[in-house]
N, C-alpha and C positions, 0 to 999 in steps of 0.2 A: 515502409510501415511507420505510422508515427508514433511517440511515445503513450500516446491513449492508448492507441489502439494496443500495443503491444503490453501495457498494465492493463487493458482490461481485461488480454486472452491470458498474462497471469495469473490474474485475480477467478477469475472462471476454472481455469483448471487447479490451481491451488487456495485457492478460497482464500487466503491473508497474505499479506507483505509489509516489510517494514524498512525502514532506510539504507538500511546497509544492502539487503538482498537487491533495491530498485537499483543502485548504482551498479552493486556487483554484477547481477544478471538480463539487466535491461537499459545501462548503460543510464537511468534514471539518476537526474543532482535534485531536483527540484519536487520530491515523490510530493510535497501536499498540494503544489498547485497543479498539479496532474490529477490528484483525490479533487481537488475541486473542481477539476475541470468535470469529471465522471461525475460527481453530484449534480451537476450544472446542468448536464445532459439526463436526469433522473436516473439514475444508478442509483443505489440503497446502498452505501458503505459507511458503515462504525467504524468510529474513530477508539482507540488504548490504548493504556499502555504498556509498554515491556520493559521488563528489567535485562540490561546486559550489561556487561563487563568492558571496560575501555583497554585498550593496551596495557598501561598502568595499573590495572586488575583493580580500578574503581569501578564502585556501584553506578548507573546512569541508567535513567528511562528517556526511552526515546518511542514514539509514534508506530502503534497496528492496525492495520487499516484491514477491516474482514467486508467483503462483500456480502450481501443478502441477496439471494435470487430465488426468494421466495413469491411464489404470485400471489396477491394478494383478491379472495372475488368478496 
């Protein structure tokens, strides 16, 4: 399975991901060029941002990426 395919049956069954989870749980380094690849292929995904905490218990936003699988008529 490649790593599309494997973010988009994340994204489907969990509706958002963000960088730490694509590495942890899908083995994902590169989660935007993977979001762009899914945009590329017309998927509806927003891009945000999330506040989390670095080891060093600093402040940092890094990249949420929520899918829309709304139809649109």
């Amino acid at each position: 399975m490649s790593q599309k395919t494997r973010l988009l049956n994340w994204l489907i069954e969990y509706g958002e991901i963000d960088p730490l989870t694509a590495w942890q749980h899908l083995g994902i380094y590169r989660l935007g060029a993977r979001i762009h690849d899914l945009k590329r292929d017309g998927y509806r995904i927003e891009t945000g941002k999330l506040k989390v905490k670095n080891r060093w218990n600093e402040s940092c936003t890094v990249a949420n990426y929520k899918i829309n699988l709304a139809i649109e008529v």
